[in-house]
Backbone bond lengths (Angstrom), bond angles and torsions (degrees), N, CA, C in turn:
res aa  C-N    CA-C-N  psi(-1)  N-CA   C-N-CA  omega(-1)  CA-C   N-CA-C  phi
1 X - - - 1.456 - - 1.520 108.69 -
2 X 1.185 112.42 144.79 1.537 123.13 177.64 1.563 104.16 -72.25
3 X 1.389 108.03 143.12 1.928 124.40 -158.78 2.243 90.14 -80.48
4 X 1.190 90.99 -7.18 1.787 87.51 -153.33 1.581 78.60 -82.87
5 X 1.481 111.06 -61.97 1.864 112.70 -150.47 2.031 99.74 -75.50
6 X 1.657 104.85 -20.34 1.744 96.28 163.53 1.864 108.75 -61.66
7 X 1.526 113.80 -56.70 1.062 97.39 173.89 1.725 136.31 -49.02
8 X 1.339 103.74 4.06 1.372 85.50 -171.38 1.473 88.91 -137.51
9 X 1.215 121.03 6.49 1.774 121.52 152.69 1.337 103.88 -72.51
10 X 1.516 114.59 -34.57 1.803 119.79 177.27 1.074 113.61 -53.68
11 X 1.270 109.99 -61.83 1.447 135.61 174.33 1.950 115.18 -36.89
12 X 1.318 107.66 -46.46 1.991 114.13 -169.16 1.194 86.47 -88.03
13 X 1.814 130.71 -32.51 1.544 113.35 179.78 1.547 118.91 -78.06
14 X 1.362 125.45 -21.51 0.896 116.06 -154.91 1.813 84.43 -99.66
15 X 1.537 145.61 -49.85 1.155 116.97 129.43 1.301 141.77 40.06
16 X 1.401 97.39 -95.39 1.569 108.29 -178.61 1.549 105.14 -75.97
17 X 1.307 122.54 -32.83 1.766 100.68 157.35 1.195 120.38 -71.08
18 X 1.082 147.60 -35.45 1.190 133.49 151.31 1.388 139.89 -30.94
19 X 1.194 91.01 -51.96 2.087 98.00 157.36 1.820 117.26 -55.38
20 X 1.161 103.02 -42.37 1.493 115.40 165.48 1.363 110.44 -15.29
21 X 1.578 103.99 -88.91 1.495 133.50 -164.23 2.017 102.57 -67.75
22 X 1.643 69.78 138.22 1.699 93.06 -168.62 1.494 103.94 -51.94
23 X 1.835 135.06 168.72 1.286 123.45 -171.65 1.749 83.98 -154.47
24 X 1.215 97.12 149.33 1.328 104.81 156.38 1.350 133.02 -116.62
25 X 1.420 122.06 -3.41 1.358 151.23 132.53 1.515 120.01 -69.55
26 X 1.337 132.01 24.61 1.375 135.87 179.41 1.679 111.94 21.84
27 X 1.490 94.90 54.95 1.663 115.87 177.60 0.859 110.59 54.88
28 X 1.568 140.42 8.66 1.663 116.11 171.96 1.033 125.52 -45.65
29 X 1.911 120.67 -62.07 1.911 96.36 165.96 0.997 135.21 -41.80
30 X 1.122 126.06 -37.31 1.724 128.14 175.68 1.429 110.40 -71.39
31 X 1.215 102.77 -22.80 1.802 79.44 170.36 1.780 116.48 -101.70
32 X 1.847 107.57 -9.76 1.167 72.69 154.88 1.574 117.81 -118.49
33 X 1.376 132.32 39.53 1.470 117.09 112.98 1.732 126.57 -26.47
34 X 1.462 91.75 -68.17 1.523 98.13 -166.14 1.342 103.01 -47.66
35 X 0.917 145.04 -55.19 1.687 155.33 172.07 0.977 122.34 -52.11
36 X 1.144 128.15 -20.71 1.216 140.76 150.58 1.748 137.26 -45.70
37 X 1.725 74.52 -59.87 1.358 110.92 169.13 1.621 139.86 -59.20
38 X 1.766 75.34 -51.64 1.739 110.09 170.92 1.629 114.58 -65.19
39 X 1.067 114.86 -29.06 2.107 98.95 -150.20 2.260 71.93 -96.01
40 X 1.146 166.57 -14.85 1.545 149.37 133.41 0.854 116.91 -10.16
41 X 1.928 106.54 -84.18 1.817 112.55 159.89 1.309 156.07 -19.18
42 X 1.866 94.09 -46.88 1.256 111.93 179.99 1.796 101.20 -85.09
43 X 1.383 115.80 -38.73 1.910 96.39 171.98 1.752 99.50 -88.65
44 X 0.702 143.12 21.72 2.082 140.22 141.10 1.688 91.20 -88.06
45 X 0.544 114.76 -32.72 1.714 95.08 -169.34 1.787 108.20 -83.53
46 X 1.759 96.33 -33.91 1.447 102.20 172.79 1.349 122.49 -75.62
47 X 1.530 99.82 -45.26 1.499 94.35 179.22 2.065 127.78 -72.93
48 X 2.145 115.12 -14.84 1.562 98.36 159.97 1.417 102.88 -94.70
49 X 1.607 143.01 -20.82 1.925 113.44 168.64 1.158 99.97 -91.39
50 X 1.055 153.70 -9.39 1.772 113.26 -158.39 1.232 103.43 116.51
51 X 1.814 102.77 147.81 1.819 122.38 170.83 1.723 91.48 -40.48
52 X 1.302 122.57 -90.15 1.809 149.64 -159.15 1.641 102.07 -17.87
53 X 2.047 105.27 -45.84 1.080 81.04 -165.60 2.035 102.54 -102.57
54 X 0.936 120.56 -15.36 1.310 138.03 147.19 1.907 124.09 -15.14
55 X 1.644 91.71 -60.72 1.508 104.52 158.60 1.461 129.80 -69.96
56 X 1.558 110.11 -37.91 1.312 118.44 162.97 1.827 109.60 -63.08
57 X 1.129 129.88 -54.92 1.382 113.65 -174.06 1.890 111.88 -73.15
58 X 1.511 119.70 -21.78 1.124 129.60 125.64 1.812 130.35 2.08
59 X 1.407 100.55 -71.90 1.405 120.29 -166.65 1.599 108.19 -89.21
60 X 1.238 122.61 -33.32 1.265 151.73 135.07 1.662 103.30 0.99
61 X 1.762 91.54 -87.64 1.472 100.59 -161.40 1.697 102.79 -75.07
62 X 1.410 110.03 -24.75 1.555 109.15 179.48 1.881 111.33 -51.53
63 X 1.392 108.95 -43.96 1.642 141.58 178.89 1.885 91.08 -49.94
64 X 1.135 121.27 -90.13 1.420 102.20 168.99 1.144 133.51 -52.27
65 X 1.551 126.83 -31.18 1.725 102.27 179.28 1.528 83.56 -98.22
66 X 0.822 116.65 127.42 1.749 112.61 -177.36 1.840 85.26 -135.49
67 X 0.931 142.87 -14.62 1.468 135.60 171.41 1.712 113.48 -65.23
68 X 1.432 102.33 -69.57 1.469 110.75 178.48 1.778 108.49 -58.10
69 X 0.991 115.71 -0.04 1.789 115.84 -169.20 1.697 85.95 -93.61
70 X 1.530 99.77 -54.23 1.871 100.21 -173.17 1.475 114.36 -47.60
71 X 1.341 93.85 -40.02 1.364 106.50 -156.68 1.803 104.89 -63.56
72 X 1.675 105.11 -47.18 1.272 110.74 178.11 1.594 119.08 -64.75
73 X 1.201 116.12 -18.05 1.270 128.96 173.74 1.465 113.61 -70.17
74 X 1.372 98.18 -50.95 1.888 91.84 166.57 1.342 134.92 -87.53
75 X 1.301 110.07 1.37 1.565 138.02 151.80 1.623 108.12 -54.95
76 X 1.696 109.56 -58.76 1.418 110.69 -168.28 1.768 112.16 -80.39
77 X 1.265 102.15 -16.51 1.736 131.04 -172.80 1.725 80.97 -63.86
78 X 1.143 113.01 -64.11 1.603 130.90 -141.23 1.792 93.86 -75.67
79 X 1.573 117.09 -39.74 1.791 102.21 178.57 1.410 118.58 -77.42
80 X 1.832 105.72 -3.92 1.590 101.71 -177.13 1.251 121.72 -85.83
């Protein structure tokens, strides 16, 4: 297996335990850890397969933090 797409199977598992555990900040640090963490992965993962699969592990991590994505969306909604 390629070291790029394990890291970022690490990455959606370790994730989904994270969502697990109770928060009293409704995970914002942990997600932005995860984001932190994530946008490395996603150009190692892009740069040994390819854009195609890059965007797919991409869409991936967007699929779990899917809050902070909205959120930035109505952030960018809101300067236009």
């Amino acid at each position: 297996m390629i070291w790029s797409l394990a890291l970022a199977a690490l990455w959606g598992l370790a994730a989904n335990i994270l969502a697990m555990i109770p928060s009293k900040d409704n995970h914002w640090a942990r997600a932005y850890f995860l984001i932190a963490v994530g946008i490395p992965i996603v150009g190692y993962v892009t740069y040994e397969n390819g854009p195609w699969i890059g965007l797919l592990v991409l869409a991936a991590g967007m699929s779990v933090l899917r809050w902070p994505v909205i959120y930035l969306g109505r952030w960018l909604r809101g300067l236009m």
